[in-house]
KOLGUVO-838725 format. One record per residue (C-alpha): x negated, y negated, z. Coordinates in nm, 3 decimals. Example, Ala and Ser with C-alpha at 12.3 -4.5 7.8 and 13.67 -1.06 7.14 Angstrom:
BEGIN
@X=-1.230	Y=0.450	Z=0.780
@X=-1.367	Y=0.106	Z=0.714
This chain:
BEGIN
@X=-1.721	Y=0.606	Z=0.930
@X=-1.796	Y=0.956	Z=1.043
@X=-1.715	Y=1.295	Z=0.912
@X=-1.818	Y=1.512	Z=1.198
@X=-1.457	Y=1.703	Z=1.245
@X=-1.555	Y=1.823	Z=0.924
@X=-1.869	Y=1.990	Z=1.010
@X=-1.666	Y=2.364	Z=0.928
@X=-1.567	Y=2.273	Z=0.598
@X=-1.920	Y=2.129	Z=0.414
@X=-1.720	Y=2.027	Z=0.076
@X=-1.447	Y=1.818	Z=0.292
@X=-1.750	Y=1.666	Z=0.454
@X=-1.966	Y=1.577	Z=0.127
@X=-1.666	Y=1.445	Z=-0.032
@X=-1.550	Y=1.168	Z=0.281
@X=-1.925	Y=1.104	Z=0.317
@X=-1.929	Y=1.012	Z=-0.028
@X=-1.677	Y=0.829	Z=-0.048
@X=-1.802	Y=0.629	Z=0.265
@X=-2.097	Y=0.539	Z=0.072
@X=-1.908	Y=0.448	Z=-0.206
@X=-1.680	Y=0.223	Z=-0.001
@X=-2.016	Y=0.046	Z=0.151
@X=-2.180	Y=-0.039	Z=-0.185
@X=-1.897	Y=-0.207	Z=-0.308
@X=-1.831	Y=-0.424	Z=0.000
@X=-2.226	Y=-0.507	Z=-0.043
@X=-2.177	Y=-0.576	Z=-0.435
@X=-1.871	Y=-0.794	Z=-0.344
@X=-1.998	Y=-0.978	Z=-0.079
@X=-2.340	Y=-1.066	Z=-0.292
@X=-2.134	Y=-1.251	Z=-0.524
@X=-1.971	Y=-1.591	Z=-0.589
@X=-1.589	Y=-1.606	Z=-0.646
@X=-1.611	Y=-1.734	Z=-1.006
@X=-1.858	Y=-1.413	Z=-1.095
@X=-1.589	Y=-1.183	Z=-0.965
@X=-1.372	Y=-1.372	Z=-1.184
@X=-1.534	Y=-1.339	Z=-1.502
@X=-1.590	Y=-0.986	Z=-1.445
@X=-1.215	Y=-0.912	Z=-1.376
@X=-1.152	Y=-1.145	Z=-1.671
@X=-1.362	Y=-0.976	Z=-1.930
@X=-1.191	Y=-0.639	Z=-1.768
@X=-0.861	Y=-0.742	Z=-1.830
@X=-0.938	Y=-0.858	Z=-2.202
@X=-1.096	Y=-0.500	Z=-2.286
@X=-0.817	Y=-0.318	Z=-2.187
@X=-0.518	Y=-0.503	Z=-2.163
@X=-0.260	Y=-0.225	Z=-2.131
@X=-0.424	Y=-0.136	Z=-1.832
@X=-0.416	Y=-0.459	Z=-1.671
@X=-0.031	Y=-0.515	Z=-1.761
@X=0.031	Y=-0.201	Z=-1.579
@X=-0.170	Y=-0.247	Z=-1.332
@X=0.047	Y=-0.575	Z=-1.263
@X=0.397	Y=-0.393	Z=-1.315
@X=0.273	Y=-0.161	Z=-1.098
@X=0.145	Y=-0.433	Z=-0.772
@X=0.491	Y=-0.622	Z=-0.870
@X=0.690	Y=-0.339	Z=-0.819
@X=0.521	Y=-0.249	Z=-0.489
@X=0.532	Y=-0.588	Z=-0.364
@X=0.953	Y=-0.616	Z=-0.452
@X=0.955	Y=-0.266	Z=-0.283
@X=0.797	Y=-0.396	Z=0.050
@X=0.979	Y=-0.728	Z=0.059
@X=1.317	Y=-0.600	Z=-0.043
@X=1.285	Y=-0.318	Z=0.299
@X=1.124	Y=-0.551	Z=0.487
@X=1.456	Y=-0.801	Z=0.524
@X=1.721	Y=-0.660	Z=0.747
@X=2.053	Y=-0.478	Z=0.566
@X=2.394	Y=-0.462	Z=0.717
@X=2.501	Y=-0.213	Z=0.902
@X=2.747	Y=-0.011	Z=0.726
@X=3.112	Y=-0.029	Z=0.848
@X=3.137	Y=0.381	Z=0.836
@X=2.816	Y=0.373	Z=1.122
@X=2.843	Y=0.051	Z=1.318
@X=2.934	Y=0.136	Z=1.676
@X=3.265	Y=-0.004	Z=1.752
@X=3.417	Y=-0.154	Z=2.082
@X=3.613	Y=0.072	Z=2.319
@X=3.912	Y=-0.126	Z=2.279
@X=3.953	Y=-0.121	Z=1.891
@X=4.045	Y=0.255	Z=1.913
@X=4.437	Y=0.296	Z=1.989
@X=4.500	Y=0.488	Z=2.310
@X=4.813	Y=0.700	Z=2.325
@X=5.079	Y=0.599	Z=2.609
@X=5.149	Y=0.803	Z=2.865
């Protein structure tokens, strides 16, 4: 990751580059353990605070309705649907 656009702004720049260290470490921490220690850690997380991990889940759940609810196609509503030329009545002349 680089920060060089913010070479002008110093506190912009500490603050991405930290955060790109941050973002390293835990991939390293992650990927140096097994699947059932990152289990038991996120386990004895969620039984410490549990309000926190019930809204953590409302909150995912909600996001995840959100995306698949837009992501399915909606009708067209009668008041904007392009209509055929010939559906219009034409005065005689």
């Amino acid at each position: 990751m680089s920060s060089s656009g913010f070479a002008e702004q110093p506190h912009v720049k500490a603050f991405f580059d930290g955060a790109a260290e941050g973002v390293e470490e835990l991939s390293e921490e992650i990927s140096r353990r097994t699947f059932a220690e990152l289990y038991d850690e996120i386990d004895a997380a969620a039984r410490r605070r549990p309000g926190v991990t019930f809204a953590a889940a409302a909150l995912a759940g909600f996001a995840l309705f959100r995306f698949l609810k837009a992501s399915k196609m909606r009708p067209v509503p009668r008041s904007r649907a392009v209509l055929p030329i010939e559906v219009f009545p034409t005065p005689d002349l």
